[in-house]
N, C-alpha and C positions, 0 to 999 in steps of 0.2 A: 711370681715376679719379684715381690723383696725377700723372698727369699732366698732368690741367687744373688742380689746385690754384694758386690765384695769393695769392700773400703779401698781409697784408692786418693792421690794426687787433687782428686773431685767429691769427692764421696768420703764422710764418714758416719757410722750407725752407734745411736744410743741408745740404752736402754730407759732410759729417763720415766719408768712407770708410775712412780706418782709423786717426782720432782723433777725441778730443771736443774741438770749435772752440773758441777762446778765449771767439768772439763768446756763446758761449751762454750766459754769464753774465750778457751784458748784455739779453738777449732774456729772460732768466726774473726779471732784477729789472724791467723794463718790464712785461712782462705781469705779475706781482705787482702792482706800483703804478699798472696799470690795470685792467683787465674781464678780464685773464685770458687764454688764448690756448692754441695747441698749437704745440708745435716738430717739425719731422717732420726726422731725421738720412737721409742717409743718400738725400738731392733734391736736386739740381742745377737749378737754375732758369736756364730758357731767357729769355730777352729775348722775343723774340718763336719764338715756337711752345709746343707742350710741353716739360715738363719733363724731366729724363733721371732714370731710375732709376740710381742708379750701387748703390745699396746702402751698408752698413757691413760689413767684412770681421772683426771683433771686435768682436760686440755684446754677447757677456758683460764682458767689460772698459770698454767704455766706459758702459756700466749701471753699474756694479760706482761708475767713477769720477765718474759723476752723484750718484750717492748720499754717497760720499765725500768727494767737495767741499761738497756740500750741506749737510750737518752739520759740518763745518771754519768756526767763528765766525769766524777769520782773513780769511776769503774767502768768505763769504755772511752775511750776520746773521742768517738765519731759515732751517731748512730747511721748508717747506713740502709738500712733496712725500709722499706714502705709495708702497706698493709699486705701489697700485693706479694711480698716474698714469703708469709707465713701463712701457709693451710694447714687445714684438717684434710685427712682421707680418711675413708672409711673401709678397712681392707678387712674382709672374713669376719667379720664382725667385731673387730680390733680397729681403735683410734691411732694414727699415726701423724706426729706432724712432721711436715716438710719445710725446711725453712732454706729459701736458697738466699746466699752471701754474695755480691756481686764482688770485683776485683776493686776494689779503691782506687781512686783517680791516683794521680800522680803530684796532686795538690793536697789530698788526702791523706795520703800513705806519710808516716808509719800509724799504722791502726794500734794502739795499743793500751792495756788494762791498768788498774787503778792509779793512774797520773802519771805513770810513770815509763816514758817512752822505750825505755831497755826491756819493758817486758809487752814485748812486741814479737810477734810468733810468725814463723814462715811455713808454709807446708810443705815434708819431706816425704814423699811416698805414702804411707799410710799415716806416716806421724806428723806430729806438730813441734815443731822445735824451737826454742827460743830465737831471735836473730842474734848475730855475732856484733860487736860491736862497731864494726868498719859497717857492715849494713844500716844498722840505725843511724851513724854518722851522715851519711850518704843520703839518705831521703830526707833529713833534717837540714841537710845544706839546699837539697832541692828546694826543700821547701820554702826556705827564706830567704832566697834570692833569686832574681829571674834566670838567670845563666852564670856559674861560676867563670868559665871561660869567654863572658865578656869584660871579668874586671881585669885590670892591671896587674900584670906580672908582682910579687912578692920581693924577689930581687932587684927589680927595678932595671932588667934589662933592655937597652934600646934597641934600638935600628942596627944600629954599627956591632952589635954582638951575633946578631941572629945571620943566619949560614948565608951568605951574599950568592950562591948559585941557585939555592930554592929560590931565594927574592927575584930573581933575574929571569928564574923559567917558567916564574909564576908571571911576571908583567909581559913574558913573551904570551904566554898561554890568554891573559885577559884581552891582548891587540888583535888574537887570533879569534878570539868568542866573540868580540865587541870593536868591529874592524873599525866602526865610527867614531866611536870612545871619544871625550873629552880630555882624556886624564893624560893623553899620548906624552905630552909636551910638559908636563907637571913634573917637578925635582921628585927622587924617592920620598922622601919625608911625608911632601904633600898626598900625593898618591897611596900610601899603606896607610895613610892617616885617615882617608877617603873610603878605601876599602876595607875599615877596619881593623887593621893589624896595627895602629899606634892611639896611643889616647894620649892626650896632653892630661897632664898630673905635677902641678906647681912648677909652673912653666919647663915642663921639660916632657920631649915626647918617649911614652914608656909603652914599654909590647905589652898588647893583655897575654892571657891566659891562653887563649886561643891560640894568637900569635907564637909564643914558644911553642906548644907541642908540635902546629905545623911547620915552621921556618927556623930552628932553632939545631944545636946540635944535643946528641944523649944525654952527656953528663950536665949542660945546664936543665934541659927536660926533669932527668933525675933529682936535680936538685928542686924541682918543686913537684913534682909525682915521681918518690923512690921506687913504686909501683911498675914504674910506667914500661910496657913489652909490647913489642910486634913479631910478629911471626907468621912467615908462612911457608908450607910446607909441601911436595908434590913426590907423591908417593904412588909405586903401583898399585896397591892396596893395604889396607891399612894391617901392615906388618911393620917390620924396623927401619925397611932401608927407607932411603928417598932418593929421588933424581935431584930434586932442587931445593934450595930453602935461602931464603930472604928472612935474614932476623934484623932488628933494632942492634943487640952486640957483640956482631961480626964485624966491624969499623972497618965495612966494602963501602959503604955509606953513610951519610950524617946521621942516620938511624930516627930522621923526623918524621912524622905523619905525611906529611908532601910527598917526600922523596919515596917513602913507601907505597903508597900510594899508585905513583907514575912506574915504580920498577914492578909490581905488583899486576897491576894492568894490563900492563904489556906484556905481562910472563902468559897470564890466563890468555891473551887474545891470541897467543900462538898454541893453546894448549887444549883450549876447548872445543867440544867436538864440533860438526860440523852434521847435521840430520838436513834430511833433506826436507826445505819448504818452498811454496813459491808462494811470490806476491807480484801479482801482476808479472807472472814469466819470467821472473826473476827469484833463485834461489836466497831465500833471509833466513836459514836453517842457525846457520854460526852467527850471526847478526840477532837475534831473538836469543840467544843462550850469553853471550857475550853482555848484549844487555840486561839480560836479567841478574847477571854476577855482578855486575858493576853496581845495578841498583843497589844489592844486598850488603855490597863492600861498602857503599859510603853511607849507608843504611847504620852500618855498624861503626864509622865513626862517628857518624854524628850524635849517635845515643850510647858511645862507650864512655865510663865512667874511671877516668885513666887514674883516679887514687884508688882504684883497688887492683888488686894484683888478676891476670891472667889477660890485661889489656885486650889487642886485639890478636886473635887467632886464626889462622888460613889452613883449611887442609885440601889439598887435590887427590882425586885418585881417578879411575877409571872408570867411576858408576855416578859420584858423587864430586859437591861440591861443597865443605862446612864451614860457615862461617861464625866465629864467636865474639862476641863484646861483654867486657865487664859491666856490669850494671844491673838493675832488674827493665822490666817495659814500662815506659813512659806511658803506652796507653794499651789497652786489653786487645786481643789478638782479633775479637770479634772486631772492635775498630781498625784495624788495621788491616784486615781485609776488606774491609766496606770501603776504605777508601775516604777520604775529603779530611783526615784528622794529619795534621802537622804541627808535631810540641818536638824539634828535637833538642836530647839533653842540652848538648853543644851548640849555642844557637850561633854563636861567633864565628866556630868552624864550617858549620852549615853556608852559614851567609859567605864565608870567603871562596868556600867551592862554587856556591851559586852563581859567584859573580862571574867564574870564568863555565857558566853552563853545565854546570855540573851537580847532580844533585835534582829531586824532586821537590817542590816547594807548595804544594796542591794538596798533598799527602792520596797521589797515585801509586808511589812506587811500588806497592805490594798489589794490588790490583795487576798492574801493569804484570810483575812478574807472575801470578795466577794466570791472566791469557797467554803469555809467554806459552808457558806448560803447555796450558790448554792446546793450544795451536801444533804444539809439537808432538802432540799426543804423549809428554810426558807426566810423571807420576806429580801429585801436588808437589811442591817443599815441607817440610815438616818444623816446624818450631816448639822450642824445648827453653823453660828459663829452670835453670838448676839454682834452688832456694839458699843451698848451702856453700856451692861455692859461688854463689854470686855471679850468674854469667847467663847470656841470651843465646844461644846456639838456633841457625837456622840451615837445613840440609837442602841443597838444591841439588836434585836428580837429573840424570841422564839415562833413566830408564823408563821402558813406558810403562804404560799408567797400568794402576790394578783395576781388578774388578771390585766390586763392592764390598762383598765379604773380604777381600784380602785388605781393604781399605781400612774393615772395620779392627780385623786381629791385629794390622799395626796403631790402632787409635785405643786400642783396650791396653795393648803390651807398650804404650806411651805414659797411659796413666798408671800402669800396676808397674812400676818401677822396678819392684820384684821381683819380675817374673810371675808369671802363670803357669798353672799344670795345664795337660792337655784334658781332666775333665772339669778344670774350674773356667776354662775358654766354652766348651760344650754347652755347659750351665751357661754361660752371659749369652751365647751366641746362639744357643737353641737352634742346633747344626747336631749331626750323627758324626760318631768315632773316624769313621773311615773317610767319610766327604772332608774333614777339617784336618786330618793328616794330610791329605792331598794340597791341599792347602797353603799347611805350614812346611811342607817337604819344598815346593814354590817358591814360599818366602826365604825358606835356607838356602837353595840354591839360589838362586836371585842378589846373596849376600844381608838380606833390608832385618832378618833377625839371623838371633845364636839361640844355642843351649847352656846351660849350666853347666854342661860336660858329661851327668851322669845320665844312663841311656833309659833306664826302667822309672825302679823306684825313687823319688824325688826329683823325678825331671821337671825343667822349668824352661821356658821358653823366654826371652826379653831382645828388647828392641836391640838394634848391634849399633 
């Protein structure tokens, strides 16, 4: 059993036989500041073969000094940990400890060592990496303020600057959500003041934060996130060409979050497929698939982090559906499937979609797209945050579901970044040569993994 364990995105092994490694501290602020992980003391990792039990020879002491350093603010900023994360096992007659890290809230993050928030570690495939410094930036402004993009614009721009066709298809759009509405009859002023897009700021009304990236045009955007990209893309598969693309600067459009958005929308609802379902005798095949992109689209503006570079990203193709946002996860994936958690980054933007019905506010919308699947007999979505370039990638398929094992080779070649051989999968998945090629022959045709290119020796297998 541990001795097939292979370090991975979740998993790393020490050998820690009769001290607690240095390295551990940078392994438990990376797993912090990503998805989380377990450190197993007390494994010897083999290159190639299994791994060696060597054991810990003073596992009451080096527990004892887990805990100790871990509440020492000098040399961790946060202890995270309870009694409950740290055992003993007793494996072949070898002490091993397990100490699982859970992911850091998003009030918590950046988890990082001796007082000094730059040495703050993220986890990149097997390794642990420093964070880059727009990262640390980025969870440190989280941190001390409730929503950047509900304060006031920098510039100080008003009403009178921001794109008068967004404002105009946005108050069309609110009369249509909110036929009853109050505000029908209200001057602009009063009304963007109401729903959020103007804050008075020494007597003068000024667009937050929010305000510009959705109603505004590129270049003032630019001028307060030089960052700031959209893009989307609809490709037959993922090769060079494309049939379509909607970017922020091709000036077809004001290049703002709105307007992207609405053109965006409407590309997918003519694009996406159409499976057969009924509900009540009625086919909702395109309707369930339609809804479940849309969810994940405003999913991704509202937790994109538009000061860092790779903003929001759309790709289409024939099997799939990827959606990406700059930032890391607000909250861990296990929440966010369970459902009832709503923190988004953008709480400004969020609330201005809201008002014209748009948007989930429960914190359903991933549930919701799980029955989605479910219903369609399609594959889960798959969710990926890449530590390094700073970004949340979610896949939404169009194909149907796998089986169990084929579930599990994409959930190993998720975590092993690297690639896998075909007998270090053998090893984890305690499966025979030939049943596990059949398999991965499946998943290659299928498109859902690749190879490394070489056929024999040094083949590797990774997610596509």
């Amino acid at each position: 059993m541990y001795e097939q364990l292979k370090e991975s995105n979740v998993v790393e092994l020490k050998e820690a036989k009769d001290k607690l490694p240095s390295t551990f501290w940078e392994t438990y602020s990376s797993f912090a500041n990503s998805n989380g992980g377990t450190i197993y003391l007390g494994i010897e990792k083999v290159k190639n073969g299994e791994n060696k039990i060597v054991g810990v020879n003073n596992p009451s002491n080096i527990m004892k000094t887990i805990f100790d350093v871990a509440n020492n603010t000098n040399k961790v900023s946060k202890n995270i940990l309870n009694s409950d994360d740290v055992r003993l096992i007793e494996y072949k007659n070898k002490k091993i400890i397990e100490v699982h890290i859970r992911m850091a809230s998003y009030l918590e993050k950046p988890i990082y060592l001796n007082a000094n928030p730059y040495l703050s570690y993220v986890r990149d495939g097997e390794n642990d990496r420093l964070m880059n410094h727009n990262h640390v930036l980025s969870l440190l402004n989280r941190a001390s303020i409730t929503s950047f993009d509900l304060e006031i614009n920098k510039l100080g721009i008003g009403l009178e600057e921001l794109n008068a066709p967004s404002l105009k298809r946005y108050r069309e759009m609110f009369d249509i959500a909110n036929p009853n509405n109050m505000f029908k009859n209200y001057d602009d002023e009063t009304f963007f003041t109401l729903v959020g897009v103007l804050k008075k700021h020494d007597d003068k009304l000024i667009a937050t934060n929010a305000a510009v990236v959705l109603f505004s045009n590129l270049l003032q955007i630019r001028n307060i996130f030089p960052n700031f990209s959209l893009d989307y893309i609809v490709k037959n598969d993922f090769d060079n060409k494309w049939q379509q693309r909607i970017v922020s600067d091709d000036l077809t459009f004001s290049g703002n979050v709105f307007d992207f958005y609405q053109l965006v929308s409407s590309d997918l609802n003519m694009r996406l497929p159409s499976p057969y379902a009924l509900n009540n005798d009625v086919d909702v095949g395109h309707k369930l698939v339609y809804e479940s992109a849309i969810e994940l689209f405003l999913n991704a503006i509202f937790n994109c982090d538009f000061s860092l570079p790779t903003g929001i990203k759309i790709i289409l193709d024939n099997n799939r559906l990827i959606i990406r946002n700059s930032g890391d996860m607000i909250i861990s994936l296990e929440e966010a499937f369970q459902g009832g958690f709503s923190y988004p980054r953008n709480l400004g933007i969020a609330t201005i979609f809201r008002n014209i019905k748009l948007g989930d506010k429960a914190g359903t919308g991933i549930p919701t797209v799980l029955e989605n699947q479910k219903r369609l007999k399609y594959m889960s979505p798959i969710y990926e945050f890449n530590n390094v370039l700073l970004f949340v990638e979610v896949t939404l398929f169009f194909q149907n579901a796998l089986d169990e094992l084929e579930e599990q080779i994409i959930q190993l070649l998720k975590e092993h970044k690297n690639g896998l051989s075909l007998n270090s999968l053998k090893d984890l998945m305690s499966i025979g040569k030939y049943r596990l090629n059949n398999y991965l022959n499946n998943l290659l045709e299928k498109g859902l993994i690749k190879t490394n290119g070489k056929e024999t020796k040094g083949k590797l297998f990774l997610l596509k």
